[in-house]
C-alpha positions as CSV (number, residue, x, y, z in Angstrom):
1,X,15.7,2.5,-25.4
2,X,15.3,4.1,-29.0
3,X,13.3,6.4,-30.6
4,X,10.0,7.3,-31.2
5,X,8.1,5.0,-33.4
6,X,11.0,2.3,-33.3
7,X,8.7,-0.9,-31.5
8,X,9.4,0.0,-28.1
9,X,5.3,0.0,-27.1
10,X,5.1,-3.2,-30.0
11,X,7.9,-5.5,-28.5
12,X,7.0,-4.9,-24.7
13,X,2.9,-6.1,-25.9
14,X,4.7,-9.2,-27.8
15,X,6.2,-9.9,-24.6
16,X,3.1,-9.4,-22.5
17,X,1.4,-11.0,-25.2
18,X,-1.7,-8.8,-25.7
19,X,-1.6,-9.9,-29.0
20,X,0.9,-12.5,-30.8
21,X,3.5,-12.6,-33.9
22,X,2.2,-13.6,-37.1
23,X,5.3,-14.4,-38.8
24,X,8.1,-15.5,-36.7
25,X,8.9,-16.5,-33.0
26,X,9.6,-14.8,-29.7
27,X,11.1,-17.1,-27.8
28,X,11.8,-17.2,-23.7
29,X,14.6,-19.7,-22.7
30,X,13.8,-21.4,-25.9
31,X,10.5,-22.0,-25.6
32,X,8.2,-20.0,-27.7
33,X,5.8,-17.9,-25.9
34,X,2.8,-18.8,-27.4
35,X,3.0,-22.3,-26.1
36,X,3.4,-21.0,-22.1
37,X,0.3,-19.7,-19.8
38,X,-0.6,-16.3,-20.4
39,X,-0.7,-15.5,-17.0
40,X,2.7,-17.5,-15.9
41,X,4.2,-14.8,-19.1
42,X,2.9,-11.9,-17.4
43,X,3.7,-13.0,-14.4
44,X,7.6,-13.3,-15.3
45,X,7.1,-9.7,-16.1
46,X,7.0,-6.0,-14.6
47,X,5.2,-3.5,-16.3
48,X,5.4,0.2,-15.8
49,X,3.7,2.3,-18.6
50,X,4.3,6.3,-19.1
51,X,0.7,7.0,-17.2
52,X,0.8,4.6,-14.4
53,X,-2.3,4.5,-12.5
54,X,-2.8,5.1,-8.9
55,X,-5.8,4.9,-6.5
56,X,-6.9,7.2,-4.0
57,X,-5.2,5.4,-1.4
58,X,-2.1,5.8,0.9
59,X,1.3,5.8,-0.8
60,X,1.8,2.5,0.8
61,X,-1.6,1.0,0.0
62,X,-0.6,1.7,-3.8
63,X,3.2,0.3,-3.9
64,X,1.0,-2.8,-2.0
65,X,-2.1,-2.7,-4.3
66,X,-3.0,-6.4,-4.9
67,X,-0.6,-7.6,-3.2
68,X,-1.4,-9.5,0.7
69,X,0.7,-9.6,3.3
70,X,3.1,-7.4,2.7
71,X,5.3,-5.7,5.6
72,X,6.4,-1.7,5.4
73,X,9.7,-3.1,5.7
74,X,9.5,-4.8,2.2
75,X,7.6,-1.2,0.8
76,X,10.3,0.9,2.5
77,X,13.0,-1.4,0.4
78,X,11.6,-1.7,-2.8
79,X,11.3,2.6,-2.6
80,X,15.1,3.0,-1.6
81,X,15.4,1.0,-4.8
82,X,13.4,3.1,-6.7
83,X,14.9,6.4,-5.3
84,X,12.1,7.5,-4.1
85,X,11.7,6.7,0.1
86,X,13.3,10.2,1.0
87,X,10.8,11.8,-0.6
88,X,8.3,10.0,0.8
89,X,9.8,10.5,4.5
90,X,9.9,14.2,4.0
91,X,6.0,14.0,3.4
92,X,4.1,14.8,6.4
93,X,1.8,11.5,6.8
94,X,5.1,9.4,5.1
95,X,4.3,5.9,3.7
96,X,0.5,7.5,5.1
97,X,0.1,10.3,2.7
98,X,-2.9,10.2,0.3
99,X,-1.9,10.4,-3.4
100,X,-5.4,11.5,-4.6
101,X,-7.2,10.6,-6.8
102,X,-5.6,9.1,-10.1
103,X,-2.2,10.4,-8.2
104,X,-3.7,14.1,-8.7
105,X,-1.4,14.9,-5.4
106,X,1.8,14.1,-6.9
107,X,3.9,15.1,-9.9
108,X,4.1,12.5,-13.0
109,X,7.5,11.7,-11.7
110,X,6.6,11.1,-8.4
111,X,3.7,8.8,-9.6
112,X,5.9,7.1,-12.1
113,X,8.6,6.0,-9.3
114,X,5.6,4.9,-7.3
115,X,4.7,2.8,-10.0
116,X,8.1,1.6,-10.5
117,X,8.1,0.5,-6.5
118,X,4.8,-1.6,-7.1
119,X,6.7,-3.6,-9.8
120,X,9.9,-4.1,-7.8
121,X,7.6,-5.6,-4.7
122,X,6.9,-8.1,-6.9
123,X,9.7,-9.5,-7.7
124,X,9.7,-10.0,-11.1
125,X,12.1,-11.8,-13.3
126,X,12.5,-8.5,-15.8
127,X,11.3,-5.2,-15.7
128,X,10.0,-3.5,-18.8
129,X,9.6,0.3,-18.8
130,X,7.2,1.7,-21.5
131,X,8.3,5.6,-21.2
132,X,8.1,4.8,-17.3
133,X,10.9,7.7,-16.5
134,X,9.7,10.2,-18.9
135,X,7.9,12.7,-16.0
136,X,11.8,12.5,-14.1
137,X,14.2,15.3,-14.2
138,X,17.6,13.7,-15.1
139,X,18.9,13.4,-11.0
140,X,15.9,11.0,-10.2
141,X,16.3,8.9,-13.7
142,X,19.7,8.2,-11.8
């Protein structure tokens, strides 16, 4: 949360470490983050940008992308938590509908809680949201 310009895009790369500090630490449960696997970091972390990117899949092969093995019950979940299964019931084809291509089906909100449900099926240990709500109206940021 802050303003424009204020680090937000900055601190959430440090963390994902696209690029490192040159003067100081940033440190995760003491440990400085330079010293831990890259991909263990990234890992720790999801990531939901202001454009998230969808394929031209089903809604449920994109909250699934990447992922194997993973049951509609655990996709209908992690959308309730994102606020976003009613919609997606409402649709005619459901979990089935096609998003088109790059999300071209659906408004930026829509694809932006999408995105947010492909994080939250991971499980990560923090979530960091780079503008991730700013295609919402207010009722859905809720």
């Amino acid at each position: 949360i802050g303003g424009s310009g204020c680090g937000k895009s900055t601190t959430i790369q440090l963390l994902q470490r696209f690029y490192d500090v040159k003067e100081g630490q940033i440190l995760l449960d003491g440990v400085d983050i330079r010293k831990l696997n890259i991909h263990w970091v990234r890992f720790q972390f999801g990531l939901v940008s202001q454009e998230p990117i969808l394929f031209d899949l089903t809604i449920a092969e994109n909250i699934a992308y990447g992922l194997e093995d993973v049951s509609m019950t655990d996709i209908i979940d992690a959308a309730k938590k994102a606020n976003i299964h009613q919609f997606i019931e409402q649709l005619s084809d459901g979990y089935k509908t096609k998003v088109g291509i790059k999300g071209s089906f659906l408004s930026g909100g829509e694809k932006q809680r999408i995105a947010i449900v492909r994080v939250l099926i991971r499980r990560p240990k923090a979530l960091l949201l780079d503008e991730a709500t700013s295609a919402m109206d207010s009722q859905m940021n809720k």
